[in-house]
N, CA, C and O atoms as a Tinker XYZ file with bonds, in Angstrom:
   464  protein
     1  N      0.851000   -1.175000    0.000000    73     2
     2  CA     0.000000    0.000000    0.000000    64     1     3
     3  C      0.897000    1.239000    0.000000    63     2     4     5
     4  O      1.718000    1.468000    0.887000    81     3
     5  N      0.694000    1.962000   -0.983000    73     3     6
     6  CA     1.403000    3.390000   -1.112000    64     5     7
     7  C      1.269000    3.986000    0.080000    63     6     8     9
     8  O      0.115000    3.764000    0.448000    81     7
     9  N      1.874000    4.666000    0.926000    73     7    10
    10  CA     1.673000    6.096000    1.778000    64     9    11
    11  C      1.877000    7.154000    1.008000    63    10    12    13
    12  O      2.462000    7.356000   -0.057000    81    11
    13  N      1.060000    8.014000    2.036000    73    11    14
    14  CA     1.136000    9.358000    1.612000    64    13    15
    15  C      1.679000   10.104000    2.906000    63    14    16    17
    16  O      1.521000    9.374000    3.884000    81    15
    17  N      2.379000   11.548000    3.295000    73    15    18
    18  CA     2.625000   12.471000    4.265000    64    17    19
    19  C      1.847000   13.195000    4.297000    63    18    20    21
    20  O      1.447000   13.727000    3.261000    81    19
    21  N      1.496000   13.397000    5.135000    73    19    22
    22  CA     0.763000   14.826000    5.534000    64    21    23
    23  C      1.067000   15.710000    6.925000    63    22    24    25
    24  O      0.939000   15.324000    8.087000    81    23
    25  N      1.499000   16.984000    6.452000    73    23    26
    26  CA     2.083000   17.598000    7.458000    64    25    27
    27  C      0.918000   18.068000    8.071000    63    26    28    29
    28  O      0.449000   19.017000    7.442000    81    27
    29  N      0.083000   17.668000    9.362000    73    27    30
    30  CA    -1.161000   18.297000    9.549000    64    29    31
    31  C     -0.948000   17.501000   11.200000    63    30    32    33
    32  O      0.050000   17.002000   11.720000    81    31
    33  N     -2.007000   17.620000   11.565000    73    31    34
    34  CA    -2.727000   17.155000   12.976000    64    33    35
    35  C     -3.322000   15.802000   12.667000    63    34    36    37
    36  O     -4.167000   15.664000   11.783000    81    35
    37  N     -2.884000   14.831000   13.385000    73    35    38
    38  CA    -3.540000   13.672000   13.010000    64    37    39
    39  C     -5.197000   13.876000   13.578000    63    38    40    41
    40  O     -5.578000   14.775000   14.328000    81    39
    41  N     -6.014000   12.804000   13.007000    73    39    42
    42  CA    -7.881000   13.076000   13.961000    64    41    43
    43  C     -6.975000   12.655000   15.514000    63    42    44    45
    44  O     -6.086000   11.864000   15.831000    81    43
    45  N     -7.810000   13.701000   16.189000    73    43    46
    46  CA    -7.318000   13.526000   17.858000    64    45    47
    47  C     -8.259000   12.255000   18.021000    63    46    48    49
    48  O     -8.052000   11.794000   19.143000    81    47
    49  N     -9.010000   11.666000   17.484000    73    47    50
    50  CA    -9.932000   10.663000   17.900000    64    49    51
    51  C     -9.424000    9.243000   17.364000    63    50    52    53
    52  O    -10.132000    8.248000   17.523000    81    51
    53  N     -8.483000    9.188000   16.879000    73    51    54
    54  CA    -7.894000    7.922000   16.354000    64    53    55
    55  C     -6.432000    7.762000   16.895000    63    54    56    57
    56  O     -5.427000    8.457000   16.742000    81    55
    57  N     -6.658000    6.644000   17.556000    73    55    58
    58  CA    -4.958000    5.963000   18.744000    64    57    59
    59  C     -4.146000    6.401000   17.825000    63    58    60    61
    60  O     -4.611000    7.058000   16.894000    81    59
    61  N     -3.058000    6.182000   17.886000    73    59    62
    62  CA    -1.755000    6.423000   17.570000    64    61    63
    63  C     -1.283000    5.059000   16.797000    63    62    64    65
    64  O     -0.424000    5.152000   15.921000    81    63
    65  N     -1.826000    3.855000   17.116000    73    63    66
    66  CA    -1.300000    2.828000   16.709000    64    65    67
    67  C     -2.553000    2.048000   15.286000    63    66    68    69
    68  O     -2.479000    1.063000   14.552000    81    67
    69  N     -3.247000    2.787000   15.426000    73    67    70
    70  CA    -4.746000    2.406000   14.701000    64    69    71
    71  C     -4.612000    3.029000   12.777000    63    70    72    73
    72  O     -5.714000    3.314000   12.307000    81    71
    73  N     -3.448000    3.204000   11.840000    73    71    74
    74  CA    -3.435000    3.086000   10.699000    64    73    75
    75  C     -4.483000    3.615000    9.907000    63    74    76    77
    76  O     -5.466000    2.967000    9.547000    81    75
    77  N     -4.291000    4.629000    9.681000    73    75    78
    78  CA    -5.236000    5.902000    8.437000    64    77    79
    79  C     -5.172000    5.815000    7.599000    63    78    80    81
    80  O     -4.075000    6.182000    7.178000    81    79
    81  N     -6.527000    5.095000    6.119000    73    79    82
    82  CA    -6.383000    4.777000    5.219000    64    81    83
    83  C     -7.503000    5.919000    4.557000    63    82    84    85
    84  O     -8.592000    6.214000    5.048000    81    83
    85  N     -6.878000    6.480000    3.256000    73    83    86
    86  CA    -7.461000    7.250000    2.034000    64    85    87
    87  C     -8.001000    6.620000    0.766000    63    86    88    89
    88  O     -7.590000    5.471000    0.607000    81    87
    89  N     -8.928000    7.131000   -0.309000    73    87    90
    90  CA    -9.284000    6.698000   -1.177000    64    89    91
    91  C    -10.418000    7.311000   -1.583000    63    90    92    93
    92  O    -11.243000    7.861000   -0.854000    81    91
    93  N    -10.453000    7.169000   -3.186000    73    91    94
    94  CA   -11.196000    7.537000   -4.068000    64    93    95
    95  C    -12.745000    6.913000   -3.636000    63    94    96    97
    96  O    -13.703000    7.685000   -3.615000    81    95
    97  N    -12.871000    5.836000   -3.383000    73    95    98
    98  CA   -13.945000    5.084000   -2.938000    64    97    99
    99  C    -13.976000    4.590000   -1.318000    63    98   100   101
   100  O    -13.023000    4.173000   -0.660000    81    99
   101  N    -15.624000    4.804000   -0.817000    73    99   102
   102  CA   -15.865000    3.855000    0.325000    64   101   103
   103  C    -15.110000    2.793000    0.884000    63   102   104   105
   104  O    -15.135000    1.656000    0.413000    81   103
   105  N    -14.259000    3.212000    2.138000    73   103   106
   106  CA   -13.369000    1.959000    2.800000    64   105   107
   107  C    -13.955000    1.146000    3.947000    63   106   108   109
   108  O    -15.090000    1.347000    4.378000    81   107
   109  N    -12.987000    0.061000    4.500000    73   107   110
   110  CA   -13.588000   -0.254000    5.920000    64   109   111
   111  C    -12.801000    0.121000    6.712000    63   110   112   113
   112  O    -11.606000    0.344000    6.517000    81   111
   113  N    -13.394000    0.225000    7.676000    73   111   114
   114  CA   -12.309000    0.003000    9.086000    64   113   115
   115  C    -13.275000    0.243000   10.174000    63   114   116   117
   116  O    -14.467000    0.098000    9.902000    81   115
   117  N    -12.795000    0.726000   11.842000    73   115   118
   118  CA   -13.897000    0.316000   12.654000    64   117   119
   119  C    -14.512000    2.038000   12.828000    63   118   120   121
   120  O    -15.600000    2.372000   13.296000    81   119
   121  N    -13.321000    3.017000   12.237000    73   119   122
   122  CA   -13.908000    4.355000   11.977000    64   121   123
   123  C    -13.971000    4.755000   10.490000    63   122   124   125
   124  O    -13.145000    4.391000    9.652000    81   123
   125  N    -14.894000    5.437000   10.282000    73   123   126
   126  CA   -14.673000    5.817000    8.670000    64   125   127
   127  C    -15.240000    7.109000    9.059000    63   126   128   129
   128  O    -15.810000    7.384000   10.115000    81   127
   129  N    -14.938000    8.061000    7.785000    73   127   130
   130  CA   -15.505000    9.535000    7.678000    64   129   131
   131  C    -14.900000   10.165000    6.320000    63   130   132   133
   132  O    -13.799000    9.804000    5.904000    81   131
   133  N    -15.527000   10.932000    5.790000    73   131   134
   134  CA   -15.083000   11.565000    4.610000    64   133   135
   135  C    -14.183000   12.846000    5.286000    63   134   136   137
   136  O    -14.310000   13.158000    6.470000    81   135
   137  N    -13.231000   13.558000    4.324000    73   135   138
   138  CA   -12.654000   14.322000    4.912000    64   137   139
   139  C    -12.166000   15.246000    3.376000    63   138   140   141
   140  O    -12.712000   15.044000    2.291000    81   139
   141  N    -10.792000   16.484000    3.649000    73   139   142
   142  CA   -10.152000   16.823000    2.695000    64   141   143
   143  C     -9.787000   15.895000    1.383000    63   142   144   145
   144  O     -9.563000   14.728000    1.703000    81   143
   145  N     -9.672000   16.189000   -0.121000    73   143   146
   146  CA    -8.972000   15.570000   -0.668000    64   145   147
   147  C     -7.484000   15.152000   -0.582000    63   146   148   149
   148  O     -6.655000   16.061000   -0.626000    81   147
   149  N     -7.203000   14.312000   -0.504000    73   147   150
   150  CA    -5.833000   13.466000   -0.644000    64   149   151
   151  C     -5.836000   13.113000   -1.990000    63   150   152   153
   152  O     -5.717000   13.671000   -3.081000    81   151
   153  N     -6.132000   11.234000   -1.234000    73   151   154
   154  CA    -6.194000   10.801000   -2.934000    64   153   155
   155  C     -7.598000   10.011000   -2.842000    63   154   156   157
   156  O     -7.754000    8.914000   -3.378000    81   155
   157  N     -8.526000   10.624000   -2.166000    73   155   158
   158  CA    -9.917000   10.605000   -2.684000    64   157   159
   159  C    -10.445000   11.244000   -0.992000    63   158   160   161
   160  O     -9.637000   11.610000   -0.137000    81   159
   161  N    -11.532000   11.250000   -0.867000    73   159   162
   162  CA   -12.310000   12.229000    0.153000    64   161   163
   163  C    -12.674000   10.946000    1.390000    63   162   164   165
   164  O    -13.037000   11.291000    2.515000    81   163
   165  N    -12.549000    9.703000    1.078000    73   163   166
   166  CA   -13.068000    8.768000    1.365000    64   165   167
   167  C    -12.145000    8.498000    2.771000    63   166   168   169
   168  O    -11.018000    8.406000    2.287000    81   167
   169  N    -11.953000    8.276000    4.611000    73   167   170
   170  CA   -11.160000    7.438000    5.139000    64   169   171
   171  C    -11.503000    6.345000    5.966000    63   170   172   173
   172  O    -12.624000    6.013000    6.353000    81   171
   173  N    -10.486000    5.864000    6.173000    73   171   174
   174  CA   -11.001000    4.902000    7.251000    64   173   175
   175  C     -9.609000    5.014000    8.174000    63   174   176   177
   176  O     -8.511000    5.529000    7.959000    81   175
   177  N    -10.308000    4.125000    9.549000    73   175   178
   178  CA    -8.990000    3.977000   10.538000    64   177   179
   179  C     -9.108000    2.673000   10.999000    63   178   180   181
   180  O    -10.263000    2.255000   11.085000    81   179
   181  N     -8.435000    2.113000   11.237000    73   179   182
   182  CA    -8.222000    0.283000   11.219000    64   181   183
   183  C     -7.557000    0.121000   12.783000    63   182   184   185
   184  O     -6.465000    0.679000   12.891000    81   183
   185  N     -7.959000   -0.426000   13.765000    73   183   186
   186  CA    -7.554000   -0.791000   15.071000    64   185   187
   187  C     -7.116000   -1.993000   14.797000    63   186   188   189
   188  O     -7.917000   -2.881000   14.502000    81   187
   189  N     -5.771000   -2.217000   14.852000    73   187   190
   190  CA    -4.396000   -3.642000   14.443000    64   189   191
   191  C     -5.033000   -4.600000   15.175000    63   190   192   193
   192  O     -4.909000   -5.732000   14.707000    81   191
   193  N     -6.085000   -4.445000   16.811000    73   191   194
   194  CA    -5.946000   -5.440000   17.598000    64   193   195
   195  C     -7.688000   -6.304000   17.491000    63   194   196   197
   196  O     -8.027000   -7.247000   18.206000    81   195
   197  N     -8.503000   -5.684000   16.467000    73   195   198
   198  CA    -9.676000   -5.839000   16.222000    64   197   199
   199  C     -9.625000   -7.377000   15.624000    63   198   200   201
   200  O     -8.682000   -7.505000   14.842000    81   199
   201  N    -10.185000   -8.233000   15.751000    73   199   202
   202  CA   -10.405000   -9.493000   14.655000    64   201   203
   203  C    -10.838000   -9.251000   13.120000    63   202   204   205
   204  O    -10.765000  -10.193000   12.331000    81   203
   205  N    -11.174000   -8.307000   12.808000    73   203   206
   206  CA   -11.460000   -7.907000   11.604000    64   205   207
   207  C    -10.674000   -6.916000   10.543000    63   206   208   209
   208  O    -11.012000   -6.490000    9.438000    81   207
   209  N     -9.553000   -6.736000   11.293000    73   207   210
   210  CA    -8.713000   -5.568000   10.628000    64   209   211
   211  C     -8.379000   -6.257000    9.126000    63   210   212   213
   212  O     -8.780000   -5.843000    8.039000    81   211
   213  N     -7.412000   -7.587000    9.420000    73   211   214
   214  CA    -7.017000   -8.224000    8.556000    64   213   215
   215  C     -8.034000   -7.922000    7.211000    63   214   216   217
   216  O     -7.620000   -7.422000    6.165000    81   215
   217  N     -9.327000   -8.295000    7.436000    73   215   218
   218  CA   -10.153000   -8.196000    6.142000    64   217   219
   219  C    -10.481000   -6.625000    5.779000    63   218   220   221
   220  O    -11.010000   -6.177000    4.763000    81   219
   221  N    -10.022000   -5.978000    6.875000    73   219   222
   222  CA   -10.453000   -4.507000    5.948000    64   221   223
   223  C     -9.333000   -4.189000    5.406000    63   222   224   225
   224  O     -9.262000   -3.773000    4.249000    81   223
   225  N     -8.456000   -4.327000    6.077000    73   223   226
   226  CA    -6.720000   -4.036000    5.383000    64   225   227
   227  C     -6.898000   -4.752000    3.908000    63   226   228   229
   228  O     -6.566000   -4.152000    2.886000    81   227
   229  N     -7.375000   -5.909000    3.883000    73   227   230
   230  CA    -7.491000   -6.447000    2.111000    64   229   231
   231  C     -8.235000   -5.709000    1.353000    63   230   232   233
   232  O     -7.823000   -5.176000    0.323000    81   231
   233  N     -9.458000   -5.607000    1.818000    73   231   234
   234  CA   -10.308000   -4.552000    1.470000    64   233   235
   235  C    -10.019000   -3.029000    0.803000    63   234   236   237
   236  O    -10.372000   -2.606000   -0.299000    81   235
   237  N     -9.373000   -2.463000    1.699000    73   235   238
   238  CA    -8.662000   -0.916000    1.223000    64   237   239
   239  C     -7.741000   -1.261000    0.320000    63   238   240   241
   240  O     -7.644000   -0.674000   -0.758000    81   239
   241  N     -6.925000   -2.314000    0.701000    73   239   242
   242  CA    -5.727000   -2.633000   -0.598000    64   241   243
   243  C     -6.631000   -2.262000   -1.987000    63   242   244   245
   244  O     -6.592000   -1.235000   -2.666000    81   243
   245  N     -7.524000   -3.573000   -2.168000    73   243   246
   246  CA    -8.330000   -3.776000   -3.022000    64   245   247
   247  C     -9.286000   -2.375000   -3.813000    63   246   248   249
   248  O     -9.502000   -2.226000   -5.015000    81   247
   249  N     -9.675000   -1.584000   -2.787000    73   247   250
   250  CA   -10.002000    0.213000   -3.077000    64   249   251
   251  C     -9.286000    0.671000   -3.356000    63   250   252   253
   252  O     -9.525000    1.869000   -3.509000    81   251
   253  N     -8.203000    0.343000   -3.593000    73   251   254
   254  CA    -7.096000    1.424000   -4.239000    64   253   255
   255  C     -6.392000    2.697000   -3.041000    63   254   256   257
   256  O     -5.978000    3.791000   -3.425000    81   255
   257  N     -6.386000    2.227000   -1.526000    73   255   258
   258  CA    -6.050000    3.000000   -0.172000    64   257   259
   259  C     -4.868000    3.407000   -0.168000    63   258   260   261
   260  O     -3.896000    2.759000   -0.556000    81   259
   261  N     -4.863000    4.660000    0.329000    73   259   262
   262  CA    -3.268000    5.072000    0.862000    64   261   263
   263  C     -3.392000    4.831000    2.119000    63   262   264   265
   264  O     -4.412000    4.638000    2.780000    81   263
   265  N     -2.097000    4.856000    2.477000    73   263   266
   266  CA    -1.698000    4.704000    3.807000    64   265   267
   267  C     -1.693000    6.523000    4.608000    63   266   268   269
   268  O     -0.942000    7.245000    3.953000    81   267
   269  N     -2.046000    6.920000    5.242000    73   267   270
   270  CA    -1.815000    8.341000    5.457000    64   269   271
   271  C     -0.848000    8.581000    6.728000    63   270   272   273
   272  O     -1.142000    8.195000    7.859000    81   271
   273  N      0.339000    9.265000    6.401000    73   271   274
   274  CA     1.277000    9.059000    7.495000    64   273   275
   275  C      0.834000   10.778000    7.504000    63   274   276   277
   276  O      0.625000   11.424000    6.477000    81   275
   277  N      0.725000   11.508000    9.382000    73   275   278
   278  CA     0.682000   12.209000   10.037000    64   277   279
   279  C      1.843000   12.827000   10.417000    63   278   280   281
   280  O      2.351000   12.133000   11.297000    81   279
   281  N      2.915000   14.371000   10.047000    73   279   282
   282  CA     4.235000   14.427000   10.940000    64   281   283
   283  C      3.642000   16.079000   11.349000    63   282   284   285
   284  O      2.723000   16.789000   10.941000    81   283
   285  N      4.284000   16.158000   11.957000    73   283   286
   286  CA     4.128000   17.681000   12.891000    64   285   287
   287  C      5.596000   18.178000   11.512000    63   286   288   289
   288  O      6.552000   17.556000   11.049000    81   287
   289  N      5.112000   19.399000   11.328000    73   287   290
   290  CA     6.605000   20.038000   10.415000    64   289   291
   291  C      8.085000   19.707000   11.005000    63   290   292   293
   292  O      9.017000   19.349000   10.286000    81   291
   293  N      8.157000   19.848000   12.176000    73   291   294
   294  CA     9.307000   19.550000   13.232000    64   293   295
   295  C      9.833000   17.780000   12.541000    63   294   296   297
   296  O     10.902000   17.532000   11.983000    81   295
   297  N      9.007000   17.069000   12.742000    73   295   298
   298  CA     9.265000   15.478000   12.435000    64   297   299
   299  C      9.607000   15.311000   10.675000    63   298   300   301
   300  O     10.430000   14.683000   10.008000    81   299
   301  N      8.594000   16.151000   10.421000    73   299   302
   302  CA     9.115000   16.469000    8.483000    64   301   303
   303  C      9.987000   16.552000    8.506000    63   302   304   305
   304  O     10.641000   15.558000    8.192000    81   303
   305  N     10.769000   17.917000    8.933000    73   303   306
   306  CA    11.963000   18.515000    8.539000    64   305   307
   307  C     12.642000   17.795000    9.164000    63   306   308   309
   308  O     13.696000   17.840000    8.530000    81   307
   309  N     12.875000   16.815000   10.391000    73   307   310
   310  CA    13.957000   15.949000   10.763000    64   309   311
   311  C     14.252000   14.900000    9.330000    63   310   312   313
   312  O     15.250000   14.514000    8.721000    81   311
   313  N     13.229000   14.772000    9.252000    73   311   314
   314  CA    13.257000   13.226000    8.591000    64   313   315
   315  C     13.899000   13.846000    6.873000    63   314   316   317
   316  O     14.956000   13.628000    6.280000    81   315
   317  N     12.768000   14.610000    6.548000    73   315   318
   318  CA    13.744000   15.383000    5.340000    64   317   319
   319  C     15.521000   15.480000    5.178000    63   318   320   321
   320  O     16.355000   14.988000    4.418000    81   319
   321  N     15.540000   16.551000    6.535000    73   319   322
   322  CA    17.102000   16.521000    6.498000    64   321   323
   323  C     18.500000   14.902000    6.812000    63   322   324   325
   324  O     19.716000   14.759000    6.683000    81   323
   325  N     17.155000   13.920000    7.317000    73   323   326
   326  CA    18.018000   12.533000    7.367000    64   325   327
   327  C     18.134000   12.190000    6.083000    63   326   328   329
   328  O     19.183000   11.839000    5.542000    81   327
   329  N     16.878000   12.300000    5.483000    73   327   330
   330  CA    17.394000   11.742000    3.892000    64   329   331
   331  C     18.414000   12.393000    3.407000    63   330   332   333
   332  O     19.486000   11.797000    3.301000    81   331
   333  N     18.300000   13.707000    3.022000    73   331   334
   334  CA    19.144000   14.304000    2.079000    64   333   335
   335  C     20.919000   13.716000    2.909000    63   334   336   337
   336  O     21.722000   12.938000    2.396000    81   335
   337  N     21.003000   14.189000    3.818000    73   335   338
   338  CA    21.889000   14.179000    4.410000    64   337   339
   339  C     22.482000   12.762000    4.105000    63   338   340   341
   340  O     23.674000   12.974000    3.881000    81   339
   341  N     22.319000   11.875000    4.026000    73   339   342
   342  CA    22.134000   10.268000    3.695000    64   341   343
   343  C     22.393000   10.004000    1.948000    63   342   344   345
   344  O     23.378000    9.745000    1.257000    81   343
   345  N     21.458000   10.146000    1.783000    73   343   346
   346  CA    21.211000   10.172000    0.062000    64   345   347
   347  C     21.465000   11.211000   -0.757000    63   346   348   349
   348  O     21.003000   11.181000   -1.898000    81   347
   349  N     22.289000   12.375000   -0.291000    73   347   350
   350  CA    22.986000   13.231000   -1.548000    64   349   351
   351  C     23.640000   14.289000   -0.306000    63   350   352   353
   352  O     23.384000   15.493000   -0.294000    81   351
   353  N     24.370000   13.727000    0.544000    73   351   354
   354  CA    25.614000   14.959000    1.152000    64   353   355
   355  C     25.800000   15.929000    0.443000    63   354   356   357
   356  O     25.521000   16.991000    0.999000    81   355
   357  N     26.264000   16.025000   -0.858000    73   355   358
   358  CA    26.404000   17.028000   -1.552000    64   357   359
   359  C     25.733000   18.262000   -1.097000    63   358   360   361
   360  O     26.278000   19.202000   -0.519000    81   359
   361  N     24.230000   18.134000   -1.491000    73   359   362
   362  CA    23.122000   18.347000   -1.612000    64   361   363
   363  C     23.731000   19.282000    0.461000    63   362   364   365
   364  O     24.261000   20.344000    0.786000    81   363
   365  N     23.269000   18.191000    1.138000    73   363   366
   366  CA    22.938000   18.334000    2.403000    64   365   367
   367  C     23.866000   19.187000    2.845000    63   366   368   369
   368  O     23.656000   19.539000    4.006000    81   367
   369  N     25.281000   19.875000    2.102000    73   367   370
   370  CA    26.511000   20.783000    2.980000    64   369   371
   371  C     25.978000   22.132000    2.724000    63   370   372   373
   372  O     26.433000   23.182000    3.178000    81   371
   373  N     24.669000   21.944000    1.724000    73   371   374
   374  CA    24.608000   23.421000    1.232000    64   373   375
   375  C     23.269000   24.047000    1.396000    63   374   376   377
   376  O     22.877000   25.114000    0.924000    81   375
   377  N     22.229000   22.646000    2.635000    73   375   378
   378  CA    21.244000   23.866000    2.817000    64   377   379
   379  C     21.632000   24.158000    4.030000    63   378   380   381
   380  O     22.179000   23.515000    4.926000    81   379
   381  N     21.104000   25.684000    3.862000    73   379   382
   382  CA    20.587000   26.303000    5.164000    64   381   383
   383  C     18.989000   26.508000    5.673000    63   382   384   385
   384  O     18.131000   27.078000    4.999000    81   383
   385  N     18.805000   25.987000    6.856000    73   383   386
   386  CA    18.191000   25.821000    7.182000    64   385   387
   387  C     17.362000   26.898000    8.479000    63   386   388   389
   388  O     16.460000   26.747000    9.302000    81   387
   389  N     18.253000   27.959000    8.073000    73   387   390
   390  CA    18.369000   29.397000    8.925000    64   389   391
   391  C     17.126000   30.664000    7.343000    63   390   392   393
   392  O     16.724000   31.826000    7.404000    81   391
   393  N     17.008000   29.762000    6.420000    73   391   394
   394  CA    16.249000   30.312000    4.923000    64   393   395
   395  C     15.302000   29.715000    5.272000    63   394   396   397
   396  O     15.530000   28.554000    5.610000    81   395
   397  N     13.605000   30.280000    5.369000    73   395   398
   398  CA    12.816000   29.830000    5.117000    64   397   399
   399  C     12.396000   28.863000    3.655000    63   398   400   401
   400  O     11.841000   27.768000    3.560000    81   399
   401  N     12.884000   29.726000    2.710000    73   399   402
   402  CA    12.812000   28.956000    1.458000    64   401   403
   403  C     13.781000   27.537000    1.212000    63   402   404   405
   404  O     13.514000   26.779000    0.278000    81   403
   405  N     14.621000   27.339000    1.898000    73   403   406
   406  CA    15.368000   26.324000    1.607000    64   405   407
   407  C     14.293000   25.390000    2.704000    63   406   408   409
   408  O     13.412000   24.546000    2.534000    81   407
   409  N     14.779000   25.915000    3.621000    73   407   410
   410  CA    13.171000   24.727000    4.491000    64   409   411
   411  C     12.425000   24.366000    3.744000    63   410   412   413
   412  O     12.516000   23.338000    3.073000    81   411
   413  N     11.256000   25.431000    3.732000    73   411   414
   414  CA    10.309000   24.598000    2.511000    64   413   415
   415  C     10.540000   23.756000    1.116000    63   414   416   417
   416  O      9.766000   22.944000    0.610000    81   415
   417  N     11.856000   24.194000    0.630000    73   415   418
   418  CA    12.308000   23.438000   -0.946000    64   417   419
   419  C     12.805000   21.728000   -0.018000    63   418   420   421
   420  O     12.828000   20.642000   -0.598000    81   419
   421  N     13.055000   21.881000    1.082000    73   419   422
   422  CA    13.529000   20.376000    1.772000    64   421   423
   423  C     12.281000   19.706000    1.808000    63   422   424   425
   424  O     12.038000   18.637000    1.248000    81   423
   425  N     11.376000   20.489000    2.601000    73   423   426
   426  CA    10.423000   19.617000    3.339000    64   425   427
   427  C      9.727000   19.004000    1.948000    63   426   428   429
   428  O      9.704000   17.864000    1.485000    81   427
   429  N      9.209000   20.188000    1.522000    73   427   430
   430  CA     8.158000   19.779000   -0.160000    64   429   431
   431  C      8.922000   18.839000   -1.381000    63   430   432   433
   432  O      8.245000   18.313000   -2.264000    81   431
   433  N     10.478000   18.688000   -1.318000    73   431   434
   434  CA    11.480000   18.146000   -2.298000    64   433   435
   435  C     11.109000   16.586000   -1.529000    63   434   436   437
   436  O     10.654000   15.655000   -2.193000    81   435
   437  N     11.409000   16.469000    0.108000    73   435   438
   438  CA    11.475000   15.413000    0.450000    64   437   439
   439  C      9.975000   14.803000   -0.023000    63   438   440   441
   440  O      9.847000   14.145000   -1.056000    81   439
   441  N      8.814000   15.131000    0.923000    73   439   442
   442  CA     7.469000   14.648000    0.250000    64   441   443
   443  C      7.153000   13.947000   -1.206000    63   442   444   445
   444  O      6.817000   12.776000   -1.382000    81   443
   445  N      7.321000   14.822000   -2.061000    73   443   446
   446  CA     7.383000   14.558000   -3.270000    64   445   447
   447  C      8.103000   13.463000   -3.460000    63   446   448   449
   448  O      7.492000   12.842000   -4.329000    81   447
   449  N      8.966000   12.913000   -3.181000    73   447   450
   450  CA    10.132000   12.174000   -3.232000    64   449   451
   451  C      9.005000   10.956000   -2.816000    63   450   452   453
   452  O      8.510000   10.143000   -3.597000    81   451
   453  N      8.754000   11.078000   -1.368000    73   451   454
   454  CA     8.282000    9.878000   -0.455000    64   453   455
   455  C      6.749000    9.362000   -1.505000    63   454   456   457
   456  O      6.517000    8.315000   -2.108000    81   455
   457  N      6.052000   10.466000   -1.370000    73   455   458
   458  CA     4.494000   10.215000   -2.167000    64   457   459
   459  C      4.450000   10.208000   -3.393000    63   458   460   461
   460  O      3.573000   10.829000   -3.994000    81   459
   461  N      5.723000    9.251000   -4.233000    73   459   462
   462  CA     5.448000    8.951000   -5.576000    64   461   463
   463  C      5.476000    7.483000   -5.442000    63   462   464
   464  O      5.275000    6.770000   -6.425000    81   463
């Protein structure tokens, strides 16, 4: 299942351990609700410890679901600057991170990167 990032507030009403799925079409899980576009308006949230997850997890596969990963900008920009830093040093000696615009060209360069 693809993920997607989203730099936002996760729903305060869904555990931490309970997996946020998106889509074009109607999903399962033991919460659902329509919301913003992603990659369809459609979500669900799946509790790992339910007896039934297993079949909704096939289910969303089968809908065509993203996975929706939640970071606070703070956790973005860590994780951003691990990649680059990792996967093109080059790259990583020459931002500054004291530039708003280089921030944002990290955070939005990294995303893009992750949600293809």
């Amino acid at each position: 299942m693809k993920t997607i990032i989203r730099i936002s507030n996760r729903p305060a009403d869904i555990p931490q351990d309970w997996p946020i799925h998106n889509a074009p079409r109607p999903l399962y899980g033991q919460k659902t609700w329509q919301g913003d576009f992603v990659h369809g308006i459609f979500y669900a949230a799946i509790d790992p410890a339910d007896e039934y997850s297993p079949g909704f997890l096939h289910e969303n596969e089968r809908n065509d679901a993203y996975e929706i990963v939640y970071l606070t900008k703070e956790q973005a920009t860590e994780q951003a600057l691990e990649y680059y830093r990792v996967n093109f040093p080059k790259i990583f000696s020459k931002i500054d991170m004291s530039d708003k615009d280089h921030q944002r060209m990290v955070i939005e360069g990294w995303i893009r990167n992750r949600n293809q």
